[in-house]
C-alpha positions in Angstrom: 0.0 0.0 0.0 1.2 3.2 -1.1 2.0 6.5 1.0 0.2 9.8 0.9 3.0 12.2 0.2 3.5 16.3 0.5 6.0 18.0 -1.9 7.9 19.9 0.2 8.1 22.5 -2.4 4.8 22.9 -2.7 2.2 22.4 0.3 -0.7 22.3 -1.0 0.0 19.1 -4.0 0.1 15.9 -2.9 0.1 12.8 -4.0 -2.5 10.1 -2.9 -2.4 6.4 -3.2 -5.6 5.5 -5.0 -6.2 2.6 -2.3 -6.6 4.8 0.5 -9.9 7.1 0.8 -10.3 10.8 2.3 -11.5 8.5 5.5 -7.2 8.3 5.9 -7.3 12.4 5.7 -9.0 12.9 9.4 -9.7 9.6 10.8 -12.1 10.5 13.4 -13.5 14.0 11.1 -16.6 12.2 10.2 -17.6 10.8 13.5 -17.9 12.7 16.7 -18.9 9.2 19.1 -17.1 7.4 21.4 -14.8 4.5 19.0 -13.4 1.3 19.8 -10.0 0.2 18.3 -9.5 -3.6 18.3 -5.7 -4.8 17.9 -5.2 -8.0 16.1 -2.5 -9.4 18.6 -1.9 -12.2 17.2 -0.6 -10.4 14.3 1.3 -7.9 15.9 3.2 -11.1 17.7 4.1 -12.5 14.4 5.5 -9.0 13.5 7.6 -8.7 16.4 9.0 -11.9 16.1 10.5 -11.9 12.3 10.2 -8.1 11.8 11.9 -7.0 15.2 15.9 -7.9 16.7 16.9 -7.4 20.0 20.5 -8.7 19.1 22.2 -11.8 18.1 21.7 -13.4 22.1 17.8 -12.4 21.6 16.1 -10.9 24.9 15.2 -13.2 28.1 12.8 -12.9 30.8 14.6 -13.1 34.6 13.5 -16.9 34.5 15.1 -17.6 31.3 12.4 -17.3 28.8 12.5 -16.0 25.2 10.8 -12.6 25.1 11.8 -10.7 22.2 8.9 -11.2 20.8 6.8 -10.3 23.3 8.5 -7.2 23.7 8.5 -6.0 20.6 4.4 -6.3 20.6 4.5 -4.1 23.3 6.8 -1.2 21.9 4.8 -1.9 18.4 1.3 -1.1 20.2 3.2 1.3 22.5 3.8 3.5 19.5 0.5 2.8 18.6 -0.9 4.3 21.5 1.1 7.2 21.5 -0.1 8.3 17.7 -3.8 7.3 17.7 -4.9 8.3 21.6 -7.8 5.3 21.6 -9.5 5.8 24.9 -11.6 2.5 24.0 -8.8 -0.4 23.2 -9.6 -4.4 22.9 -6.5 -6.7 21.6 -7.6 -10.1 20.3 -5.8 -13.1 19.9 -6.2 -16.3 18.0 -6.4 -19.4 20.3 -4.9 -22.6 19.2 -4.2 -23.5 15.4 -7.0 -25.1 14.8 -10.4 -23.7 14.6 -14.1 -24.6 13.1 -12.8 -23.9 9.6 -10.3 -27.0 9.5 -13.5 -29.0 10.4 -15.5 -27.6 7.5 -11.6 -28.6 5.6 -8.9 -29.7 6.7 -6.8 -28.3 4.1 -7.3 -24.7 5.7 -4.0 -22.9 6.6 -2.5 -26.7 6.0 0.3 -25.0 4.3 1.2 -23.2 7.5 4.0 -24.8 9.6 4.0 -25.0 13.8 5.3 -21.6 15.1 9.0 -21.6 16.1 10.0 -23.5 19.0 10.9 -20.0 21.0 7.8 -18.2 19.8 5.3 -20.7 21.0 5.4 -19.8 24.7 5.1 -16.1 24.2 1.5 -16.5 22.6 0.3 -17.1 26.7 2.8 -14.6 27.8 1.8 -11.2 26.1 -1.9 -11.9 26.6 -1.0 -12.2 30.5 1.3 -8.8 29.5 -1.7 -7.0 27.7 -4.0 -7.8 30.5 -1.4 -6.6 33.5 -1.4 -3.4 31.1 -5.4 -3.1 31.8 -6.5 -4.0 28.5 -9.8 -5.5 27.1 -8.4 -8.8 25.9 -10.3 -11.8 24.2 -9.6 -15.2 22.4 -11.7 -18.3 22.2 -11.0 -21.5 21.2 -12.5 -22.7 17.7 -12.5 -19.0 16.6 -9.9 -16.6 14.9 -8.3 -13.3 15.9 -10.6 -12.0 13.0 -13.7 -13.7 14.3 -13.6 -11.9 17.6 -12.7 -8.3 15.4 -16.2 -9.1 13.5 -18.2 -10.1 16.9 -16.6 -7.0 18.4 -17.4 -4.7 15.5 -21.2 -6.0 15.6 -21.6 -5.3 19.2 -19.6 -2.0 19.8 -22.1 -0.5 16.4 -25.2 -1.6 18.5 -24.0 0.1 21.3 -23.4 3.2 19.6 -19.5 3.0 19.0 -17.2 3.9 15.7 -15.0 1.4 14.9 -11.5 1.1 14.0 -10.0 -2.6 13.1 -6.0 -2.5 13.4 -4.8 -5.5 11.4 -2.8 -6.1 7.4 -5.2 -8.9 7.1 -7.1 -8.4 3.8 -10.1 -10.2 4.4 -11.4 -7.6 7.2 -12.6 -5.7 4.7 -15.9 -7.1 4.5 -16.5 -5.8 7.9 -15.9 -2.0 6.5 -18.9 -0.2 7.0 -19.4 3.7 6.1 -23.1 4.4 7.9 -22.6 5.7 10.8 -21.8 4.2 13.5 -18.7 3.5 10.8 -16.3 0.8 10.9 -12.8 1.5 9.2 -9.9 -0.8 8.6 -6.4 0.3 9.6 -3.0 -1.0 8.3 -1.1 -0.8 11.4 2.8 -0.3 10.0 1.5 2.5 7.4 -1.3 4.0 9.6 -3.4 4.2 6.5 -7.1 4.2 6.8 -9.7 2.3 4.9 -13.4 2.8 4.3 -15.9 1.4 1.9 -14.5 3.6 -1.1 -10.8 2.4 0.2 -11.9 -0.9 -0.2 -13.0 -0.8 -3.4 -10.2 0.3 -4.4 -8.0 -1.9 -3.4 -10.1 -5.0 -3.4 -11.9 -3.7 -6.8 -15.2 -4.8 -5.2 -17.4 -3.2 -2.0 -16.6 -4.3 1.5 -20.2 -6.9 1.0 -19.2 -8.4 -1.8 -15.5 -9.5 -0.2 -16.5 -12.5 0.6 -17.9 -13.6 -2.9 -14.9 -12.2 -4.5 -12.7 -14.2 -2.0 -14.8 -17.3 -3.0 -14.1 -17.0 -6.7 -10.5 -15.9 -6.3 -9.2 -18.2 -3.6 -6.5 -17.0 -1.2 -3.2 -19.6 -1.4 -2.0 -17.7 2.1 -5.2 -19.6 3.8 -5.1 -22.4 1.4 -8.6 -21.5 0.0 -8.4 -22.7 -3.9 -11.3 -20.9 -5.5 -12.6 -21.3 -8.9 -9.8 -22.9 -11.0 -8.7 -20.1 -13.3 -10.8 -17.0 -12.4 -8.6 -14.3 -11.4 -9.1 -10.9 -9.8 -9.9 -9.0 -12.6 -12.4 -12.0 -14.0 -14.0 -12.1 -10.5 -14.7 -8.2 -10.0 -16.2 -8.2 -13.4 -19.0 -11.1 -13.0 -19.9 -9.5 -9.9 -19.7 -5.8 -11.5 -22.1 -7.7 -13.7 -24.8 -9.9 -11.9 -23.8 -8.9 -8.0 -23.2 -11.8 -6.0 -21.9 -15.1 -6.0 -25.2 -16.6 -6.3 -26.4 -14.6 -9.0 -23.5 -15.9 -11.1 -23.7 -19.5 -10.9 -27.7 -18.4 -11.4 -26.7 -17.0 -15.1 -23.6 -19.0 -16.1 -25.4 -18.9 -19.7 -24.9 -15.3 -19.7 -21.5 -15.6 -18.4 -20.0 -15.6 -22.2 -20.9 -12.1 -22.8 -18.9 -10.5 -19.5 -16.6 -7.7 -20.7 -13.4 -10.0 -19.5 -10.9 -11.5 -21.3 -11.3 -15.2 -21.7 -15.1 -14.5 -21.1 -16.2 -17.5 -23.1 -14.4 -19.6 -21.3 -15.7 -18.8 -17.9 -19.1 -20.7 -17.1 -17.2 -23.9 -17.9 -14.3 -23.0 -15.0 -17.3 -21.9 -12.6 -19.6 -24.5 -13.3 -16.7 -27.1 -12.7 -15.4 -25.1 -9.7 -18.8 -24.8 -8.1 -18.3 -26.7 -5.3 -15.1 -25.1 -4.7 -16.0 -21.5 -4.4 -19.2 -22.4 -2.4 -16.3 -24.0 0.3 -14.5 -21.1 -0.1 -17.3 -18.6 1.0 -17.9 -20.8 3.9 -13.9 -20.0 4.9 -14.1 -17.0 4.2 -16.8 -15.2 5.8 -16.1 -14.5 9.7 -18.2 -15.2 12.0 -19.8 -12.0 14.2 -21.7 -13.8 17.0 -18.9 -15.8 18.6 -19.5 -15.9 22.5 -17.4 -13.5 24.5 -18.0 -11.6 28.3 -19.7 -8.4 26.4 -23.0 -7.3 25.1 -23.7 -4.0 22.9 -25.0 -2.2 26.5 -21.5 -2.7 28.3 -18.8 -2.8 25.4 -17.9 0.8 26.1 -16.9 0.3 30.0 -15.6 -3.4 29.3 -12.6 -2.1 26.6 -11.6 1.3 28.6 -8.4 1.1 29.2 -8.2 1.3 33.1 -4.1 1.8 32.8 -1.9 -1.0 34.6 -2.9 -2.7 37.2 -0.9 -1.6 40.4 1.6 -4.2 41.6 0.5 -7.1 38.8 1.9 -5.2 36.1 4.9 -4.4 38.4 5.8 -8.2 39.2 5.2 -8.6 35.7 7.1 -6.4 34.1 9.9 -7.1 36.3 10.0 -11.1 34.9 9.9 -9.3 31.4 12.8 -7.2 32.7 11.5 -4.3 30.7 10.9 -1.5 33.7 11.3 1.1 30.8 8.2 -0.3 28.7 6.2 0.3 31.8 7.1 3.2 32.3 5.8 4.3 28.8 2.3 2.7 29.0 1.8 4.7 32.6 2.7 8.1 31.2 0.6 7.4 28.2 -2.5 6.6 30.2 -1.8 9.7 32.5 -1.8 11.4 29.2 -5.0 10.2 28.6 -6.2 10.3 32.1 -5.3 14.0 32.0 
């Protein structure tokens, strides 16, 4: 994703990546309520670990435990923090590698390897960090980091609340919602806001039709196969054309006449890929009702951030060794508190 750029020549020309809407401009301009952000921290672990160093001899708890990576989530949403001034903050974690989806097939994220051996106990350890910290943090077993980001979304619009999604996963965006209250989808190493135009211009579809274009596509990084031999452009145009997924396998006669390139050839590759994409939509599409300790009436005081929590956050931090990243989150919530 590109950059929005200034010429420093010339302040009033810029530049602006085509994927990123005026909802990047002033991300809280259209929407004066209260807004929840939800950090994917499952993500952010994975980002720490191959995307941070903390030297050759990595960095170790007082007990002897790997925690580079669990460190480096903390400075990453630290810094986070520090730009965006969320008053209303839940993290979300996947839990376990195995969820519903690998019963509906068992080929799902089969081309994903066990985490590395030092990385594996850190998953427990910065969700007991986030939670010292006085966060709003969630993961249930059978569900993904992104079902709990759709569950929350649902609830925190019912109760009134904006939204703001913090994760590089693409297939959030069919939770991007512009009525108010909105939901917007943030990349969290460019800052870069999404909403629905955003989305369609990265996706080349609307945030509702992600999901069917995801079934016709596939997505190799999940493992999803798709329809044999449609591509992006070939997807967007059938459903520029009839709308949804359904309504294409509904007029595959009609299929030949698509403005596409290999057009003719295209009801034979859906019809025999049928099955395919109808598996794929079932993989795709998150799930917004999973079962967490929050209704739409309390998910504004459950994910305030109360600030850490006295002396757990001080025995803590002290096994983590890292007395300085304490320090930071305190003054930021004073900050806040202020």
């Amino acid at each position: 994703m590109g950059e929005t750029t200034t010429d420093p020549g010339a302040s009033t020309r810029k530049t602006v990546d085509p994927a990123v809407s005026d909802a990047d401009a002033s991300p809280r301009a259209r929407w004066r309520g209260p807004e929840l952000t939800v950090l994917d921290g499952t993500a952010t672990l994975f980002r720490a670990y191959y995307g941070m160093r903390f030297g050759d001899d990595g960095r170790f708890s007082l007990d002897g435990l790997e925690v580079g990576a669990v460190l480096g989530s903390l400075q990453l949403t630290l810094g986070y923090l520090r730009r965006e001034r969320p008053e209303h903050v839940a993290i979300v974690f996947d839990s376990g590698q195995e969820t519903f989806r690998n019963r509906i097939d068992p080929r799902y994220k089969a081309n994903r390897g066990d985490p590395p051996a030092d990385l594996e106990p850190q998953f427990d350890l910065v969700r007991e960090s986030f939670e010292a910290l006085g966060f709003a943090v969630y993961g249930v077993l059978d569900y993904e980091a992104d079902d709990l980001m759709a569950t929350l979304a649902r609830l925190a619009r019912a109760g009134g609340m904006a939204v703001r999604l913090v994760s590089p996963d693409k297939d959030l965006c069919q939770l991007v919602v512009d009525e108010a209250p909105p939901v917007r989808l943030q990349d969290p190493k460019s800052g870069k806001t999404l909403d629905a135009a955003g989305v369609q211009a990265r996706m080349g579809v609307p945030p509702e039709r992600v999901v069917d274009y995801q079934a016709l596509v596939g997505d190799s990084s999940d493992n999803i196969a798709g329809v044999r031999g449609v591509g992006p452009k070939a997807a967007c145009a059938l459903l520029q054309s009839f709308g949804d997924l359904d309504k294409v396998f509904r007029n595959l006669e009609r299929v030949q006449y698509v403005s596409v390139r290999g057009a003719k050839g295209l009801a034979r590759k859906l019809e025999a890929g049928r099955d395919d994409a109808t598996l794929a939509r079932r993989l795709v599409a998150l799930v917004d009702d999973v079962a967490i300790d929050v209704d739409a009436e309390g998910v504004a005081d459950e994910t305030r951030w109360m600030g850490p929590r006295g002396q757990v956050a001080d025995a803590l931090f002290h096994r983590l060794d890292a007395h300085g990243l304490l320090r930071g989150y305190r003054a930021q919530f004073e900050r806040l508190s202020r």
